[in-house]
MOPAC internal coordinates of N, CA, C and O (Angstrom, degrees):
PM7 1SCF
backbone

  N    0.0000 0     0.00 0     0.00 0    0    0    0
  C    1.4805 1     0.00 0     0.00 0    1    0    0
  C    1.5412 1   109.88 1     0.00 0    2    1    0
  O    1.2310 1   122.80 1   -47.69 1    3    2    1
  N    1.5441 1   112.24 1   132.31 1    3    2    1
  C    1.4358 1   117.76 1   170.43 1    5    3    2
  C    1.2447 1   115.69 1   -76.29 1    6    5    3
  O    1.2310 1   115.05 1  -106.70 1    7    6    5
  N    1.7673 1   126.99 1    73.30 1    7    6    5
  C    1.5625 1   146.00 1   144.78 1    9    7    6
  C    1.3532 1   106.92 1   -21.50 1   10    9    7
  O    1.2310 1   124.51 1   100.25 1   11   10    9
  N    0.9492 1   108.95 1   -79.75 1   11   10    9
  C    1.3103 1   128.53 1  -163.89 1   13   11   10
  C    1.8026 1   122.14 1   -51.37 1   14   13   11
  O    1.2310 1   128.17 1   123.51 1   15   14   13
  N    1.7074 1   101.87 1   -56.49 1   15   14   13
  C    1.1621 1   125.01 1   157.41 1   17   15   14
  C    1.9063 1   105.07 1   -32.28 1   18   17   15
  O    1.2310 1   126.22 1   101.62 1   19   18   17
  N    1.4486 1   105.65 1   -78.38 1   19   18   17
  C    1.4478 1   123.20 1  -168.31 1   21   19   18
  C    1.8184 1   102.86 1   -43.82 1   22   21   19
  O    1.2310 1   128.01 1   125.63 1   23   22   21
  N    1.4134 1   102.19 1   -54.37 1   23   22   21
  C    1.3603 1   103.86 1  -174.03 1   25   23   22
  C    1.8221 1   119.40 1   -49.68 1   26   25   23
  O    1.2310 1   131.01 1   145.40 1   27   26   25
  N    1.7518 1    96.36 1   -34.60 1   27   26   25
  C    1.2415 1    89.98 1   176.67 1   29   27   26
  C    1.3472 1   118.97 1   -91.01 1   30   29   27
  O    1.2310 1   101.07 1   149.27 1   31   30   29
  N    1.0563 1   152.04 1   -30.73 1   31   30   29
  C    1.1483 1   137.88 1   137.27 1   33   31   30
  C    1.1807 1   117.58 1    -6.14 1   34   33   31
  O    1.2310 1   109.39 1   101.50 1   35   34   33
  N    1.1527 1   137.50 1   -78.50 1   35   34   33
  C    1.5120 1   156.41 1  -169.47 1   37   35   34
  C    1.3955 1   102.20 1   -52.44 1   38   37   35
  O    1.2310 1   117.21 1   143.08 1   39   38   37
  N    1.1938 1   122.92 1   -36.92 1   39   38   37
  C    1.5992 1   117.83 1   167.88 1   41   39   38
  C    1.3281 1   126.87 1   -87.37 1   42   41   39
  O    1.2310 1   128.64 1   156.44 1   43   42   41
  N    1.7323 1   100.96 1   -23.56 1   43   42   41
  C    1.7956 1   105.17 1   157.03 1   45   43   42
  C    1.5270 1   117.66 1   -49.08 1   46   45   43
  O    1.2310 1   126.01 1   116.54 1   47   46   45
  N    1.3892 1   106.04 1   -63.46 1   47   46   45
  C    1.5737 1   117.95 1   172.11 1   49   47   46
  C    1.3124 1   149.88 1   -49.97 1   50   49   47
  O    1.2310 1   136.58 1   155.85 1   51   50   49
  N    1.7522 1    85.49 1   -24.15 1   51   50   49
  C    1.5934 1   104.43 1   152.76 1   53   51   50
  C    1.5315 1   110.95 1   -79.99 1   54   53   51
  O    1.2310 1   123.21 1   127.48 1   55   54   53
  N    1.2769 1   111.45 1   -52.52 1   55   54   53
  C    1.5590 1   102.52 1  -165.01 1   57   55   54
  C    1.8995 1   101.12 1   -46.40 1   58   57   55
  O    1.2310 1   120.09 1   124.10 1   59   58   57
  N    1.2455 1   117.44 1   -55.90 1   59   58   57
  C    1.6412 1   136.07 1  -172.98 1   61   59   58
  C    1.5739 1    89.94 1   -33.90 1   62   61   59
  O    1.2310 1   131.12 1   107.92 1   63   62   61
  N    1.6544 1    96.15 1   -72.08 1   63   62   61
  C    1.8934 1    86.97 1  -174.98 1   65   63   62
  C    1.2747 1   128.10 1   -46.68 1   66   65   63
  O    1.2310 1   126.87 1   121.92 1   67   66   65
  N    1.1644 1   104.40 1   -58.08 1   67   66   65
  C    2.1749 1   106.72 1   167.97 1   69   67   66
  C    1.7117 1   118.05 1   -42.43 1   70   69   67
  O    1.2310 1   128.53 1   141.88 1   71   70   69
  N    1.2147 1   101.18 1   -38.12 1   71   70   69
  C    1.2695 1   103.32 1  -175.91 1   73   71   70
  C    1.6136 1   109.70 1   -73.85 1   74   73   71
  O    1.2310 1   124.41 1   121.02 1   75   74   73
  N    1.6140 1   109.14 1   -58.98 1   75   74   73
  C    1.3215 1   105.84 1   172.67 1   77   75   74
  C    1.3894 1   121.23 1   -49.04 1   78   77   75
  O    1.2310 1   123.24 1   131.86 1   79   78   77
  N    1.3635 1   111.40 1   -48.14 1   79   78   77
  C    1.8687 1   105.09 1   178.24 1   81   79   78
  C    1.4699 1   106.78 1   -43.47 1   82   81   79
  O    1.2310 1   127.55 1   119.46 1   83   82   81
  N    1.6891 1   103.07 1   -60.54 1   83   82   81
  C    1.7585 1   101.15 1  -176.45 1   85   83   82
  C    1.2215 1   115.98 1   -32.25 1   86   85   83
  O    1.2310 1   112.90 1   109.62 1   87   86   85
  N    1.5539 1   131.02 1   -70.38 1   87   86   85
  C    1.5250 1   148.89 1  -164.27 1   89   87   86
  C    1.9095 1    88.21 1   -44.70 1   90   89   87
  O    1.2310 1   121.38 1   106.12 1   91   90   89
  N    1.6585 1   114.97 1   -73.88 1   91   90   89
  C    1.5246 1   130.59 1  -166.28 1   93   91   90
  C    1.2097 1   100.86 1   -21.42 1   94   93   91
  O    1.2310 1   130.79 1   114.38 1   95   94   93
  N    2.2838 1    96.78 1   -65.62 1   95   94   93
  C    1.1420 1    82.67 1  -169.29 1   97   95   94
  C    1.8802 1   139.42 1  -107.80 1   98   97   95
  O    1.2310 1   130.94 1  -151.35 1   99   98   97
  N    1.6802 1    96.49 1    28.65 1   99   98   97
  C    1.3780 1   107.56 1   144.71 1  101   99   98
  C    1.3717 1   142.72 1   -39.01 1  102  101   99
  O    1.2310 1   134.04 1   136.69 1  103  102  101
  N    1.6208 1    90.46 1   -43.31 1  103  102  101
  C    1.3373 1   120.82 1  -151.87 1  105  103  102
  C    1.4552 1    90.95 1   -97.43 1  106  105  103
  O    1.2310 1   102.04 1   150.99 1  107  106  105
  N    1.4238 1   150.43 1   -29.01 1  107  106  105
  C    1.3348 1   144.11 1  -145.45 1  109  107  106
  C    1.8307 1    74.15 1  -108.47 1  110  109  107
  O    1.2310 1   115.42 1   137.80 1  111  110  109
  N    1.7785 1   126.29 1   -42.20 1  111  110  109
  C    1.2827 1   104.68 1   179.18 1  113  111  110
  C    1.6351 1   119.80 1   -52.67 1  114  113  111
  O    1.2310 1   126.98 1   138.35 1  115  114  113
  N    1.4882 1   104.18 1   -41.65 1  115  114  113
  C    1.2303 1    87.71 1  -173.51 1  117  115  114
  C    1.6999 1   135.22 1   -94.02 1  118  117  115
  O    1.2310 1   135.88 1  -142.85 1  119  118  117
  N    1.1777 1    86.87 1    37.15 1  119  118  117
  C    1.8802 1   106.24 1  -169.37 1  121  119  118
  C    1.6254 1    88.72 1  -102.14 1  122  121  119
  O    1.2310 1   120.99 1   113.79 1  123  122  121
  N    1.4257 1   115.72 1   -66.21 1  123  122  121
  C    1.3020 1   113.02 1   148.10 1  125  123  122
  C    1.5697 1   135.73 1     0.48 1  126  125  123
  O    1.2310 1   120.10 1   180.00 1  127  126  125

């Protein structure tokens, strides 16, 4: 089984989400 593979993915996809929320909610501050 690709463990390893899966794991990284799964931390790509987190980083993406954190990152995207950050940017979103930059962006909803500065509409504000």
């Amino acid at each position: 089984m690709t463990t390893g593979l899966t794991l990284s993915a799964v931390c790509i996809l987190g980083l993406i989400v954190i990152v995207g929320g950050i940017v979103i909610g930059f962006h909803f501050w500065d509409k504000d």
